[in-house]
C-alpha positions as CSV (number, residue, x, y, z in Angstrom):
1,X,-59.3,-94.9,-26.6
2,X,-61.4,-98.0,-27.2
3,X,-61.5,-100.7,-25.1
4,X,-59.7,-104.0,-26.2
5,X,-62.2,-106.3,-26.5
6,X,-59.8,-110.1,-25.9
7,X,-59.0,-108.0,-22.5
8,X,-62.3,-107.1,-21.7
9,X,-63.4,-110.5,-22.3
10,X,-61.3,-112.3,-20.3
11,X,-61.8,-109.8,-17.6
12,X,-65.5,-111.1,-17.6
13,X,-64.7,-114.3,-17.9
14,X,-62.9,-113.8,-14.2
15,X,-64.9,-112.2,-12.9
16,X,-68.3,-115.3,-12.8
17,X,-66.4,-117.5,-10.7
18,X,-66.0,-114.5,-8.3
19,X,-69.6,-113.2,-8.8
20,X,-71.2,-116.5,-8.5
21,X,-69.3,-116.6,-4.8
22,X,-70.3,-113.9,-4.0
23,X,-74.4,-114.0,-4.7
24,X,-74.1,-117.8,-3.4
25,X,-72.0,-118.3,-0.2
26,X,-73.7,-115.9,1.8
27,X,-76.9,-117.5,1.7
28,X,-75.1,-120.6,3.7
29,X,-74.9,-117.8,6.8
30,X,-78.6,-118.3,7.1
31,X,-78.2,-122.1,8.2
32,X,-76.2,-124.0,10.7
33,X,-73.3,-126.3,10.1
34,X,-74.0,-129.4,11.6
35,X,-76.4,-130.3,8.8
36,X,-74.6,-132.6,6.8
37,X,-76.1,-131.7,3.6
38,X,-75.4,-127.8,4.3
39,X,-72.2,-128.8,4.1
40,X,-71.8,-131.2,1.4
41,X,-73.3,-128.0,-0.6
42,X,-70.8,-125.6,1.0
43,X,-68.1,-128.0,0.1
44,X,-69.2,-128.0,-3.5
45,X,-69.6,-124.6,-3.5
46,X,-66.1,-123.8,-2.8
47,X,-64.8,-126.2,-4.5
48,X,-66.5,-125.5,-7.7
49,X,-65.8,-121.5,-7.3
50,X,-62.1,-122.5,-7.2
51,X,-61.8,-124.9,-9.9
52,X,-63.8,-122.2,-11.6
53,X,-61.4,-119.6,-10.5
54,X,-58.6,-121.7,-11.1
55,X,-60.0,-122.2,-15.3
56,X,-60.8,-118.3,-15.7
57,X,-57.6,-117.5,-14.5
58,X,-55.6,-119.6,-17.1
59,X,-57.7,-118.3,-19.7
60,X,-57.0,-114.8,-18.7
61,X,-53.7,-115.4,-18.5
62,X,-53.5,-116.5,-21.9
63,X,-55.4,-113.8,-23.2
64,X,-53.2,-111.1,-21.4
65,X,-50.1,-113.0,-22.7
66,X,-51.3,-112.9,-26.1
67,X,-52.4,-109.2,-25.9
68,X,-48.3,-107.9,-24.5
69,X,-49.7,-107.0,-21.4
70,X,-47.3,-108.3,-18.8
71,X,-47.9,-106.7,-16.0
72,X,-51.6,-107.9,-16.4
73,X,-50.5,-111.7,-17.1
74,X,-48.6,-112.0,-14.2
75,X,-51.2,-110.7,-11.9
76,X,-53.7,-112.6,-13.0
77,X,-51.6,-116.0,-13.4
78,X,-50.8,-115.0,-9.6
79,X,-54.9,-115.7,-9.0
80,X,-54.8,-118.8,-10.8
81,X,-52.2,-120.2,-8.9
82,X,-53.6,-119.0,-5.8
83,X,-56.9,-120.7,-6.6
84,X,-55.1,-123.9,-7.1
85,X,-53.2,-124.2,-4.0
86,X,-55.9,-122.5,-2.2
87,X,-58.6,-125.1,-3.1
88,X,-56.6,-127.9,-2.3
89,X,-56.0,-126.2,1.6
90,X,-59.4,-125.2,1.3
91,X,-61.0,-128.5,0.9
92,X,-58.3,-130.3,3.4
93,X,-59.0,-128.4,6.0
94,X,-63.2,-128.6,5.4
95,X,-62.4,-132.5,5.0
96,X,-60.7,-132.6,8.3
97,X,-63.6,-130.2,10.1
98,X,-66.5,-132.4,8.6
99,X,-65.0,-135.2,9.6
100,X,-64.6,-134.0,13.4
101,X,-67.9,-133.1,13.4
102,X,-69.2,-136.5,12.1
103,X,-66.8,-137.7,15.6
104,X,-68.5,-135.3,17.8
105,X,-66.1,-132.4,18.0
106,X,-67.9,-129.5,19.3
107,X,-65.4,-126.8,17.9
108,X,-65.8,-128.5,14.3
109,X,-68.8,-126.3,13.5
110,X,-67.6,-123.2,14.8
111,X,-63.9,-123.8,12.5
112,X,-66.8,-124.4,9.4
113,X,-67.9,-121.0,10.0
114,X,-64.5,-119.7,10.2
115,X,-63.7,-121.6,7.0
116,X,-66.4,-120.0,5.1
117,X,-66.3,-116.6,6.4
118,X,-62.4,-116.6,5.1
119,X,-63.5,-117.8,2.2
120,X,-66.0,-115.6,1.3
121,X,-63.2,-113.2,2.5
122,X,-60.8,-114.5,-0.3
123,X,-63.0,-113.9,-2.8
124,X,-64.2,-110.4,-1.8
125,X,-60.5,-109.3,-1.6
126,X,-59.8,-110.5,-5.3
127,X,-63.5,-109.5,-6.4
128,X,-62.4,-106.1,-5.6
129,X,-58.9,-106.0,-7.0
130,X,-60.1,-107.5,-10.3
131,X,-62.9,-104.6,-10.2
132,X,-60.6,-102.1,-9.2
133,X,-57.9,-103.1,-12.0
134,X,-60.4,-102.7,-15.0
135,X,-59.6,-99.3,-16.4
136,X,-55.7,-100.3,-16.0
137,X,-55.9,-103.1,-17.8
138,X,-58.6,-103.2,-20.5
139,X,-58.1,-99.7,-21.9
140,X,-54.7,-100.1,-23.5
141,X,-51.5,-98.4,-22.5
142,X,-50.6,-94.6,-23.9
């Protein structure tokens, strides 16, 4: 059976917000937290690999939808949604951090890390479902 190619493409498309996460927030493990510019760049990391997310996943969902593969659409309309509600937490709760660490919170720093480690987290956990999924749902159904 040959691969369909609108499924394959979309797949890809899904997977460079997750890929880009993955090579880039790491590297912010290296630095502390209590730089501000660190984490102005951390901020925008995240909140580009959501919004990022949040685009693949609507054209994924389209190209599933279009394909008949339902199973498929609503899985990955599932990660859309979640990358819309979770960058809005996401970016909340780094607000509120940054802002108690500009005010001298102590704690602040070490709820950044938190905050990135769980993100980083995120993304792994869908990095590998998305991986895992491929031979389900590009080759089509027997």
């Amino acid at each position: 059976m040959m691969p369909d190619p609108v499924l394959l493409f979309a797949t890809v498309i899904l997977l460079l917000p997750m890929g880009y996460c993955l090579l880039a927030a790491p590297a912010f493990l290296l630095v502390r937290l209590d730089i501000p510019p660190v984490t102005q760049l951390l901020r925008g990391l995240f909140n580009a690999y959501f919004l990022l997310l949040a685009i693949a996943g609507v054209i994924g969902t389209v190209a599933f939808a279009v394909e008949g593969r339902l199973v498929a659409t609503v899985g990955v309309a599932v990660i859309a949604a979640f990358a819309v509600v979770a960058r809005r937490w996401f970016l909340r709760r780094m607000d509120a951090d940054l802002n108690a660490r500009d005010a001298g919170d102590p704690e602040a720093v070490r709820r950044l890390r938190r905050l990135h480690w769980g993100g980083m987290l995120c993304n792994a956990v869908e990095l590998v479902t998305i991986v895992s999924s491929i031979p389900y749902i590009v080759v089509p159904p027997a």
